[in-house]
BAFI-3210 file (N, C-alpha, C; in Angstrom, 3 decimals, decimal comma, padded with zeros to 6 digits):
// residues 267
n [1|2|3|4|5|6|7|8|9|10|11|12|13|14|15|16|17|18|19|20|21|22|23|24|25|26|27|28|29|30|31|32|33|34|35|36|37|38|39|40|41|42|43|44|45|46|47|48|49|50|51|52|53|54|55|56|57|58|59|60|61|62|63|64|65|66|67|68|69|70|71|72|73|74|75|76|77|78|79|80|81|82|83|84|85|86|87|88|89|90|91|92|93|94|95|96|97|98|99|100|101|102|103|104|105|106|107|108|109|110|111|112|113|114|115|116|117|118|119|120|121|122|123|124|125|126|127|128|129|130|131|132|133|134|135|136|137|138|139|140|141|142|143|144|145|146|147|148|149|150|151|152|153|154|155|156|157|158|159|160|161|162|163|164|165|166|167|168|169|170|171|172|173|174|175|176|177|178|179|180|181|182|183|184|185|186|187|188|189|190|191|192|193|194|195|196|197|198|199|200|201|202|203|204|205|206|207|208|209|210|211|212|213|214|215|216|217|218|219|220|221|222|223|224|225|226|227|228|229|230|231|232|233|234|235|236|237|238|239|240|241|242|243|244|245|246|247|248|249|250|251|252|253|254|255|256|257|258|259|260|261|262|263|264|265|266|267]
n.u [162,313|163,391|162,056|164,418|166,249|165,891|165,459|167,744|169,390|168,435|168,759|171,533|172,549|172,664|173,417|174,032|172,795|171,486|170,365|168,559|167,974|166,385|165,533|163,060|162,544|161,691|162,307|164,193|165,068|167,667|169,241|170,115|169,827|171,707|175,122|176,014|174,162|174,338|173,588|172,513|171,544|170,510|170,371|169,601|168,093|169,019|171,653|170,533|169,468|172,137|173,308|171,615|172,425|175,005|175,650|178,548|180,419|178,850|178,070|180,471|180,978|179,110|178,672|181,170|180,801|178,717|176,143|175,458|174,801|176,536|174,738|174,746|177,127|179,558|182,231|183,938|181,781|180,060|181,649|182,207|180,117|179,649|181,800|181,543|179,170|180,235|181,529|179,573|177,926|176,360|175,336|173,500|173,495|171,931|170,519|172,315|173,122|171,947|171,114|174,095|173,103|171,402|173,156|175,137|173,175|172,436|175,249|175,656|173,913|175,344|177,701|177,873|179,587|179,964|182,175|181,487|180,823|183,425|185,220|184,074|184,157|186,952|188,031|186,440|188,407|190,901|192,293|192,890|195,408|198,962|200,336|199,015|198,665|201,606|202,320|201,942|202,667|205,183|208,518|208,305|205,773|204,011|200,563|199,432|199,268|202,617|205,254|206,766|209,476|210,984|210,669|211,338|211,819|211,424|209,017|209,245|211,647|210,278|208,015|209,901|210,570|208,125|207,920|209,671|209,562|206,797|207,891|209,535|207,535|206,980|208,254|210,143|211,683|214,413|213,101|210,743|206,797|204,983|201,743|200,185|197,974|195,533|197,952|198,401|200,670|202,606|204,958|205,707|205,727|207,873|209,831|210,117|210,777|213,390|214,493|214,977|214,775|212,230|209,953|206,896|203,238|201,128|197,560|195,471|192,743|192,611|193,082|195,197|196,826|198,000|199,031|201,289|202,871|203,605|205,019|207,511|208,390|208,975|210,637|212,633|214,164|212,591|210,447|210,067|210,450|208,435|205,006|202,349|198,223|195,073|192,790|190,274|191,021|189,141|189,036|191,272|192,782|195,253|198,171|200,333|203,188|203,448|201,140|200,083|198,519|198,368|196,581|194,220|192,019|190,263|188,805|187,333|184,790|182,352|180,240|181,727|183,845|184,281|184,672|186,883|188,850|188,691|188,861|191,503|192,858|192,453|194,536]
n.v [124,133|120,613|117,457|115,841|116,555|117,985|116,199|115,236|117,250|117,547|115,275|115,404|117,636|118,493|120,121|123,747|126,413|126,543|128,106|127,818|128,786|128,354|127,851|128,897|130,715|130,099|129,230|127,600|126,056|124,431|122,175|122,961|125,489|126,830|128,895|130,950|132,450|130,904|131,704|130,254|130,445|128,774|129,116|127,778|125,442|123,237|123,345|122,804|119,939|118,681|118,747|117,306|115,139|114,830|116,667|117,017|117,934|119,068|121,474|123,450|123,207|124,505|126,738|127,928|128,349|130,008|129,631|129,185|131,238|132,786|134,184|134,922|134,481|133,408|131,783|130,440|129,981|128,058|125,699|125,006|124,515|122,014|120,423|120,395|118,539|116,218|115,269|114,997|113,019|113,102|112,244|110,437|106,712|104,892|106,408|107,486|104,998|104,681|106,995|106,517|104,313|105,735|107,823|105,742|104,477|107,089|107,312|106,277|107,064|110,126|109,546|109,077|108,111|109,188|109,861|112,476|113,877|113,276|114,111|117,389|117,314|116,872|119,331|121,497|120,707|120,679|122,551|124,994|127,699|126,394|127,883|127,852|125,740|125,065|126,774|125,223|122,442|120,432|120,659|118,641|118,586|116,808|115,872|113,626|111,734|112,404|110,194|109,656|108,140|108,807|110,920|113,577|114,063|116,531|117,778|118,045|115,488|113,462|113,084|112,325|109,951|108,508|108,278|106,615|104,145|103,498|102,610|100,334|099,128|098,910|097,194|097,238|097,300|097,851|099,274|098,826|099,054|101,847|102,772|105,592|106,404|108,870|111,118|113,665|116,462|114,957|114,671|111,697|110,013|110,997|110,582|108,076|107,566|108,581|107,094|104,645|104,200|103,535|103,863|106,116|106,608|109,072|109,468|112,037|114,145|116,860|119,686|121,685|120,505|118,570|120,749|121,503|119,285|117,913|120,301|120,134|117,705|118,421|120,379|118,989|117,238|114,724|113,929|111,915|110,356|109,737|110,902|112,481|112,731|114,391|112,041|109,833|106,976|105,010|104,909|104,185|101,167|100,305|097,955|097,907|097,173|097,686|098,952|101,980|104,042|106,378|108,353|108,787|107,114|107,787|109,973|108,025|106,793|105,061|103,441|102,928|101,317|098,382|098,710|100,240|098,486|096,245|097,600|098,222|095,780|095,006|096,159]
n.w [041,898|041,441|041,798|042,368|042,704|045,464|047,020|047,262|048,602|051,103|052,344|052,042|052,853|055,964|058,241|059,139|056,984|054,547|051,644|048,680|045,311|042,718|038,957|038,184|040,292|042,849|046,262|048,607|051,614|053,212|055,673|059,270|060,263|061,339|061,768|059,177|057,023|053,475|050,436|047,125|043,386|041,286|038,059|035,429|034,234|033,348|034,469|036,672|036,395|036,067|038,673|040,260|039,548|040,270|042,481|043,840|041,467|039,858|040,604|041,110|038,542|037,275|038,385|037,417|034,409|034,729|035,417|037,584|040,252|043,379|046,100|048,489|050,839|049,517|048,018|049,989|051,724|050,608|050,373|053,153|053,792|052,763|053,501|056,241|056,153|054,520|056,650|058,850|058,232|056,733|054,190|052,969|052,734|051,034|049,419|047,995|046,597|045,073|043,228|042,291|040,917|038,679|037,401|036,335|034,757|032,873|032,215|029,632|027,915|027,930|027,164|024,428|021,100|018,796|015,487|014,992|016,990|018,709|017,514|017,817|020,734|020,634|019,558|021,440|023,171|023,345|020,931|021,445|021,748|021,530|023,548|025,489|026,572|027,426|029,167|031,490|031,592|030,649|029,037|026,848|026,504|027,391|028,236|029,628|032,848|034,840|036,019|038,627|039,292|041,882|044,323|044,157|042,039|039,045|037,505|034,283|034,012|035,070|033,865|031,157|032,586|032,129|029,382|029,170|030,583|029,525|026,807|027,499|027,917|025,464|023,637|021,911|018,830|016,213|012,747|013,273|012,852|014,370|015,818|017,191|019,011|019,572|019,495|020,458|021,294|019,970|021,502|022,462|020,375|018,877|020,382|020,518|018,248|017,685|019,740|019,145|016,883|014,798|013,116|012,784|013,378|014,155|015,700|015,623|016,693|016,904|015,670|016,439|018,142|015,548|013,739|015,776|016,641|014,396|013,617|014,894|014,799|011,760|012,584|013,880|012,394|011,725|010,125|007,973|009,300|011,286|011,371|011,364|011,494|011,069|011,900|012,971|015,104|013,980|011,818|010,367|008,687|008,139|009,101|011,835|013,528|016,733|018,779|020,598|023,026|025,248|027,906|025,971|026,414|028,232|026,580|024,984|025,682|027,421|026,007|023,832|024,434|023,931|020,840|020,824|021,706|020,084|017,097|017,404|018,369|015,371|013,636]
ca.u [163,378|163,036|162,179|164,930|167,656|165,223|165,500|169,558|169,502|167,567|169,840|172,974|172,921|172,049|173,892|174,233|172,114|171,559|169,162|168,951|166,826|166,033|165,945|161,734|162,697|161,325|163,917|163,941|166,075|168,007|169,693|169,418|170,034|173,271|175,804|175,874|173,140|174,988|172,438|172,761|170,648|170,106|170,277|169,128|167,105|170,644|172,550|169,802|169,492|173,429|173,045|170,799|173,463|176,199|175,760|179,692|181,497|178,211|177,877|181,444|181,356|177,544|179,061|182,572|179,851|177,900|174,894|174,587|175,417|176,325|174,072|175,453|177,919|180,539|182,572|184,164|181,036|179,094|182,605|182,187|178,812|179,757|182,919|180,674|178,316|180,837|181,989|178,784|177,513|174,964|175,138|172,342|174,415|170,817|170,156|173,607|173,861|170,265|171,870|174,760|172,624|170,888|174,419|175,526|172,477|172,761|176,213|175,656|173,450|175,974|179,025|177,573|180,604|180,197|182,963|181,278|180,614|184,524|185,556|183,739|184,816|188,352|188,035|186,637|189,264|192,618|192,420|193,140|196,292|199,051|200,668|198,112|199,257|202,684|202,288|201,762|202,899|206,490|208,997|208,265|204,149|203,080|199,662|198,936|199,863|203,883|205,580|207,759|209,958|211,569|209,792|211,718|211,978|210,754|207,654|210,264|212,082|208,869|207,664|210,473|210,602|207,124|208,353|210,424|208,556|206,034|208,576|209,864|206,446|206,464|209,784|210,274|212,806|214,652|212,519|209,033|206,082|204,451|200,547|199,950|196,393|195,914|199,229|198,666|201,124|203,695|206,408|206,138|206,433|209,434|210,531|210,192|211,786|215,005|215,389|214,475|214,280|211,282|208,557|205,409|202,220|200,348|196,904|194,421|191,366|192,692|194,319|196,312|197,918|198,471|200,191|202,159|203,735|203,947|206,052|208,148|208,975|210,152|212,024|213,630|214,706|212,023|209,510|210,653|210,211|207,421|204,128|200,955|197,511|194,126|192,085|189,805|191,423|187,773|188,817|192,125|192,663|196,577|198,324|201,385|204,208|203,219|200,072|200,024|197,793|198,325|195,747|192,675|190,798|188,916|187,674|186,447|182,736|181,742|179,561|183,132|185,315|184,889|185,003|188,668|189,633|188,455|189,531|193,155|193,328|192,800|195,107]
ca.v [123,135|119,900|117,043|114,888|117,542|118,913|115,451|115,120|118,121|117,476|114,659|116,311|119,103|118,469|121,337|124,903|127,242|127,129|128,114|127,509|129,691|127,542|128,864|129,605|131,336|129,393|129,237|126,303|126,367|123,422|122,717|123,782|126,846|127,179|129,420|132,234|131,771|130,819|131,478|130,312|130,515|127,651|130,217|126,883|124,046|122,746|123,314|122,158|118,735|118,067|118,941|116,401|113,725|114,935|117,520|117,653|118,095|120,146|122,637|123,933|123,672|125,307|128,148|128,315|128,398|131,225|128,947|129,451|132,492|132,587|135,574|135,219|133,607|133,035|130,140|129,690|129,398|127,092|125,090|125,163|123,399|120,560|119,376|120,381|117,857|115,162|115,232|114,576|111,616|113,850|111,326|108,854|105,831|104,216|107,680|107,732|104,007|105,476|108,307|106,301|103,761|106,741|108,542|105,443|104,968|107,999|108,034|105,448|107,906|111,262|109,308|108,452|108,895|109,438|110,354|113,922|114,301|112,808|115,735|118,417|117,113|117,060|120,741|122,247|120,816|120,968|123,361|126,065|127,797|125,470|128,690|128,468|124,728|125,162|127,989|124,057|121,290|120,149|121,162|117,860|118,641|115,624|115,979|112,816|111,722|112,141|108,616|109,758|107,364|109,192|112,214|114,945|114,329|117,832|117,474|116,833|114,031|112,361|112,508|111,412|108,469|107,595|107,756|105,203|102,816|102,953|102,321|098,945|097,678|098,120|096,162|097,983|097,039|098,776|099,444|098,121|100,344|102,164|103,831|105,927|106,829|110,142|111,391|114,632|117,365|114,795|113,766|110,549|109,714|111,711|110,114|106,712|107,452|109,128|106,695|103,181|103,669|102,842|104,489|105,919|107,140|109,655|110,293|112,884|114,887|118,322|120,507|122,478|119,758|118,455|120,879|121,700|117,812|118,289|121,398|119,655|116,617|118,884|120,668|117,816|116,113|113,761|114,291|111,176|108,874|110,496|111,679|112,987|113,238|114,349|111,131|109,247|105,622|103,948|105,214|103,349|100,169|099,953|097,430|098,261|096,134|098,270|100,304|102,610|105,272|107,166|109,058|108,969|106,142|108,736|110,255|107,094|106,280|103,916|102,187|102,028|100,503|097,435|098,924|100,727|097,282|095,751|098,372|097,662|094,122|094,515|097,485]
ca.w [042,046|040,884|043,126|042,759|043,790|046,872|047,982|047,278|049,090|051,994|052,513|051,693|054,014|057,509|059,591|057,829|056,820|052,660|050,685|046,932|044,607|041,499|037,895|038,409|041,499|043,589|047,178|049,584|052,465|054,045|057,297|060,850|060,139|062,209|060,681|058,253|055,421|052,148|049,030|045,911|042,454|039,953|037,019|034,359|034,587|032,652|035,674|038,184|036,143|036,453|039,898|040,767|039,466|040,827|043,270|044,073|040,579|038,891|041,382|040,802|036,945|037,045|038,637|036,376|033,856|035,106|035,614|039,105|041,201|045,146|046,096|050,000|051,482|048,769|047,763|051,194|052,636|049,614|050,740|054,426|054,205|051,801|054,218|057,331|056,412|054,782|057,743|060,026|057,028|056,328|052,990|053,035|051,853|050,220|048,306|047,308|045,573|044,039|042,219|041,022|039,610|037,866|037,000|035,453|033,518|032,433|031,372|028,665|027,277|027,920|026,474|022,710|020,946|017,518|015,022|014,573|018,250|019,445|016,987|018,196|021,911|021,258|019,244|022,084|024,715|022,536|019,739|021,751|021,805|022,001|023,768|026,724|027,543|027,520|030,614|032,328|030,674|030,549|027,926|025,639|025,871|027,719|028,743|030,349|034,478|034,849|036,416|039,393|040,450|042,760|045,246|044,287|040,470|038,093|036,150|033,261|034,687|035,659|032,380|030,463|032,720|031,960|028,218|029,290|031,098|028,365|025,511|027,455|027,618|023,691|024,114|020,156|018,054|014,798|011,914|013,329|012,792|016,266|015,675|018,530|018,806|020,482|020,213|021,588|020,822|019,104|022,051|022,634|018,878|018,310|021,370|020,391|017,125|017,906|020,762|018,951|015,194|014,526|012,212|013,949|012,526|015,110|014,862|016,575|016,424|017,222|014,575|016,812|018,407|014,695|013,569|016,987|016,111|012,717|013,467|015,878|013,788|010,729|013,191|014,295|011,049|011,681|009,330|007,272|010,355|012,137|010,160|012,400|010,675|012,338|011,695|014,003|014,666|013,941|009,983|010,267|008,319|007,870|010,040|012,746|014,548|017,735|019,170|022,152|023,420|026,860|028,511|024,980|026,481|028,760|025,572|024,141|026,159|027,772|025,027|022,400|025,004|023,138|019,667|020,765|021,692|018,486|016,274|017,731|017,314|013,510|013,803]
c.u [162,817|162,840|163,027|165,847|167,287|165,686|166,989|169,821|169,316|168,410|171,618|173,226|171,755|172,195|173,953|173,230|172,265|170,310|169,450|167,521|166,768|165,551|164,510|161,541|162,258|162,718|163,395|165,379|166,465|169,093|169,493|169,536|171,405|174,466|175,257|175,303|174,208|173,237|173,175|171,570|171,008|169,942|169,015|169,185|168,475|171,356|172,068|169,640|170,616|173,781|172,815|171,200|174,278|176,656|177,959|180,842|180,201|177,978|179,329|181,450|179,986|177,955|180,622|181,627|178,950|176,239|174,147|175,676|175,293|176,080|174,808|176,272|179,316|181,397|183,166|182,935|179,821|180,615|182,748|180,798|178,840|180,854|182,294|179,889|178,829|181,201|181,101|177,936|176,162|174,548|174,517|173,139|173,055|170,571|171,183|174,081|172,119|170,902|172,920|174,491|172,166|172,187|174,637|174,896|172,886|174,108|176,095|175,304|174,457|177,260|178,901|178,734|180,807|181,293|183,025|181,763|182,461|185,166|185,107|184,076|186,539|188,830|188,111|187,885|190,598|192,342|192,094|194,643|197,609|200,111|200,394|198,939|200,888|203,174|202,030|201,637|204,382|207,038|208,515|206,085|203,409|201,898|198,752|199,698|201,770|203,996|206,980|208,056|210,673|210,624|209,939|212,207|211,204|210,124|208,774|211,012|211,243|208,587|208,504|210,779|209,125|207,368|208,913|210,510|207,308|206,700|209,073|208,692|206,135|207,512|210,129|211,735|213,150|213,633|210,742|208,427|205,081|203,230|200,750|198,489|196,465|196,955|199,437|199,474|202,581|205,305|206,669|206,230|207,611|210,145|211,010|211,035|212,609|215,199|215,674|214,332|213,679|210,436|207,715|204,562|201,198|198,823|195,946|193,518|191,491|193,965|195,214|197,658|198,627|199,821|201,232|203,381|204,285|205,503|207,407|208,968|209,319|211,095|213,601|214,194|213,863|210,635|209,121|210,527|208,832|206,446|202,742|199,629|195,987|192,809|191,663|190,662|190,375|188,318|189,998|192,105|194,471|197,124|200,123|202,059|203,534|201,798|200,128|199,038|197,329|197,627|194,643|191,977|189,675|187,924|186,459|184,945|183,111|181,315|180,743|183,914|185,394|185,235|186,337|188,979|189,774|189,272|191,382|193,786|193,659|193,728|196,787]
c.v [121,743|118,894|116,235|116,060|118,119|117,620|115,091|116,104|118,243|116,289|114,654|117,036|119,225|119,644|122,263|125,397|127,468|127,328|128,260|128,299|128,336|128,792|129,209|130,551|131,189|129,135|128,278|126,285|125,128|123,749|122,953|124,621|127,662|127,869|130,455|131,247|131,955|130,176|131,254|129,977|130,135|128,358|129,342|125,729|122,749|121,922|122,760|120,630|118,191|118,195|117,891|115,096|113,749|116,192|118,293|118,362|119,311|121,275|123,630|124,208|124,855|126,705|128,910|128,901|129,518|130,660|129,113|130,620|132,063|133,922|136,109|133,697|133,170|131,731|129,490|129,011|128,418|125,825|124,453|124,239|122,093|119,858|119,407|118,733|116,759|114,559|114,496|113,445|112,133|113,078|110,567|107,432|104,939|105,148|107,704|106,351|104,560|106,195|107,395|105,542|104,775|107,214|107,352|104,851|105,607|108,413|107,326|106,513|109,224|110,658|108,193|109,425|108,561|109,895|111,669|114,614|113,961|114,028|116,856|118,401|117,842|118,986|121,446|121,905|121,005|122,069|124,339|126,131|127,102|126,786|128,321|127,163|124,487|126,021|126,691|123,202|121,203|120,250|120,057|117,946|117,664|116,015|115,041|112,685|110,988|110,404|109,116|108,781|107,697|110,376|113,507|115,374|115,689|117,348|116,594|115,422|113,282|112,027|111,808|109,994|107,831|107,753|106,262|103,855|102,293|102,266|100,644|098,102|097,724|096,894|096,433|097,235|097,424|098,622|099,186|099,450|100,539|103,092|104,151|106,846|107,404|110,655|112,801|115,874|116,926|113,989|112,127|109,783|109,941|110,970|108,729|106,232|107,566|107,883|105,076|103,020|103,210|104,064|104,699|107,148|107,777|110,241|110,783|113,725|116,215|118,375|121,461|121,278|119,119|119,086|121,743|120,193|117,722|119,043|121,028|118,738|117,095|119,572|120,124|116,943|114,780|113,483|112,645|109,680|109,097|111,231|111,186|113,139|113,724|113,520|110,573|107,543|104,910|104,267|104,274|101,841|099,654|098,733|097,776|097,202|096,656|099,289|101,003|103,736|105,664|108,374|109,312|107,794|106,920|108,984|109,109|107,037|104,915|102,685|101,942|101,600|099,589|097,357|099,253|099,485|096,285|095,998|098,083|096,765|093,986|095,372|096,595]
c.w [041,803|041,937|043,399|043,217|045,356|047,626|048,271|048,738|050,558|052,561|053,236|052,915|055,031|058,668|058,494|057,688|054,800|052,399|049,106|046,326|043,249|039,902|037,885|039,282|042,311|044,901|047,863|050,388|053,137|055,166|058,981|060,962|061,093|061,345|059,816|056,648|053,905|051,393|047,927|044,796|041,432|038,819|035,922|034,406|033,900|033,973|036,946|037,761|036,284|037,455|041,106|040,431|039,684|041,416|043,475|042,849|039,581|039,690|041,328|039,128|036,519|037,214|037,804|035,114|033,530|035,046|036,677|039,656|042,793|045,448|047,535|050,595|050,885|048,711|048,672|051,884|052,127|050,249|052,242|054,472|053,637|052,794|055,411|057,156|055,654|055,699|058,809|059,259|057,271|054,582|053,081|051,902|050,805|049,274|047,620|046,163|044,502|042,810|041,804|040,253|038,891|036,932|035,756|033,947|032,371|031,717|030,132|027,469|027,005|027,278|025,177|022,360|019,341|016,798|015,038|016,121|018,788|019,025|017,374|019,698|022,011|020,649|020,420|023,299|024,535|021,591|020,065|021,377|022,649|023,183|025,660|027,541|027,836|028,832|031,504|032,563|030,757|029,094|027,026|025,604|026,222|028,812|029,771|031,794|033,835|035,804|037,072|040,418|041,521|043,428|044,792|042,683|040,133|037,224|035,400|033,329|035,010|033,785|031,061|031,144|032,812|030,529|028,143|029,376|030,047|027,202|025,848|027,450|026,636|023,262|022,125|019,571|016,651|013,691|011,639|013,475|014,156|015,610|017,530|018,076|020,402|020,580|019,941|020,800|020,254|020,148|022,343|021,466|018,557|019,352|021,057|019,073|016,600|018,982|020,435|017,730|014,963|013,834|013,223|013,434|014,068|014,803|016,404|015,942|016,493|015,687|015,109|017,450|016,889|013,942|014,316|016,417|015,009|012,582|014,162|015,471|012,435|011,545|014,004|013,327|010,951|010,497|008,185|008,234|011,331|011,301|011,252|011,667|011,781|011,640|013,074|013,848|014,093|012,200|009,859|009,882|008,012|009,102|010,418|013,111|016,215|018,001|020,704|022,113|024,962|026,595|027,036|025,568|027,411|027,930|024,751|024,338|026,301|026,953|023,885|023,202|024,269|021,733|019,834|020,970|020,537|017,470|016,486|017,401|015,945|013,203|013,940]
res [x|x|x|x|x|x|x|x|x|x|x|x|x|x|x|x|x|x|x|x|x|x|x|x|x|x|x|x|x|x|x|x|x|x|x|x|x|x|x|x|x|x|x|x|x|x|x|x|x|x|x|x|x|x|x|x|x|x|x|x|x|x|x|x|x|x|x|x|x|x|x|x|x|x|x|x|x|x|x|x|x|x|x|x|x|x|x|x|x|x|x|x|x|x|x|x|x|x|x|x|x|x|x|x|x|x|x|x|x|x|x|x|x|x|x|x|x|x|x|x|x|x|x|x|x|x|x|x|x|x|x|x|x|x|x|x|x|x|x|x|x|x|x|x|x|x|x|x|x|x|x|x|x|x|x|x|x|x|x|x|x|x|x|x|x|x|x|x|x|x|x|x|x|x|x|x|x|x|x|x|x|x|x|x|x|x|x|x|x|x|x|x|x|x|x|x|x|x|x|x|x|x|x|x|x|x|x|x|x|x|x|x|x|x|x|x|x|x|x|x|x|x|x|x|x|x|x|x|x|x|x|x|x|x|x|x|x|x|x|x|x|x|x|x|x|x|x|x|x|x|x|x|x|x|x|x|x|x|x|x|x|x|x|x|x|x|x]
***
């Protein structure tokens, strides 16, 4: 085990009974040993390095993963020791601004966001079946956070009133042209262009969402007002009346925030 996670660790988990195997097989046990022993095993030095920067969000994906196994105790009881010891500030608040200077280091480096690399990102996270997201997604396909103004609104109703609210802060008007960068599986284009006459050029990195939109806007007679391509915006040189893009600035990185802002302006 490595020594910055022994010491996360050692930290981390004050009450409980864990022990962690590491991918050499090497075991180290933290705790007071109170409670039913929950083991688990660091499969790859992978999974023990993202570990050691973020114990709470890589220890769940390590194991979705099949990186790490829980040999005893199972996921209630890998669960049971992490709120146990939130609980008793078993968190060293000096170790903890440690690691996120490190983390954010580090993300500078983990969120280089090359044209090749933004493409092969958004491949693997869209250009699945658009089948799969539709089992949990609202009928118009909006993938980003709904906008319920009311408590008891339905997904749908939330989301067409965050159509809404977005469209008055374009404050649009007939025949002006709308880029939407990132636009996803196509609704809030079609939306904006049945509801406001206006032109609007969609672009994205996935080819399923492409031609999901595509298919959507000939099936809608829109085809003629609405045209989707799968281009990166950084290639874009045309200029718009309007730009929008809900929920792609995640994908961007860190180090192009100010290129997406750039790129826009001349946009």
């Amino acid at each position: 085990m490595n020594i910055l996670l022994k010491r996360i660790l050692d930290r981390l988990v004050r009450t409980g009974n864990l022990k962690v195997t590491g991918p050499k097989g090497l075991s180290v046990t933290f705790g007071d040993g109170s409670g039913d022993l929950v083991h688990m095993h660091i499969k790859t030095t992978h999974a023990e390095r993202a570990i050691s920067f973020d114990p709470m969000l890589a220890v769940p994906e390590a194991y979705m993963d099949g990186e790490l196994d829980i040999l005893e105790g199972g996921v209630l009881g890998v669960m049971r020791i992490a709120f146990q010891n939130m609980d008793s500030g078993g968190i060293d608040a000096t170790w903890s601004k440690a690691i996120e200077g490190l983390r954010h280091a580090f993300r500078r480096l983990q969120q280089i966001n090359t044209a090749a690399r933004a493409r092969r990102n958004v491949q693997r996270h869209y250009d699945l079946s658009g089948d799969l997201y539709r089992l949990f997604l609202d009928d118009d396909m909006q993938y980003s956070c709904a906008y319920f103004e009311q408590p008891d609104m339905t997904l749908d109703e939330a989301q067409a009133a965050k159509k809404r609210y977005i469209a008055a802060k374009l404050r649009l008007k007939a025949g002006q042209t709308v880029l939407d960068i990132g636009s996803g599986w196509g609704g809030l284009g079609l939306y904006l262009a049945k509801s406001f006459d206006v032109d609007v050029q969609g672009v994205t990195l996935s080819t399923e969402q492409h031609g999901v939109a595509t298919d959507r806007a000939n099936a809608q007679g829109l085809e003629n007002r609405v045209h989707f391509e799968v281009r990166d915006y950084r290639e874009l040189n045309e200029r718009f009346d309007r730009v929008v893009s809900v929920g792609m600035f995640e994908h961007v990185g860190v180090n192009h925030y100010r290129t997406f802002f750039d790129k826009s302006a001349t946009l």
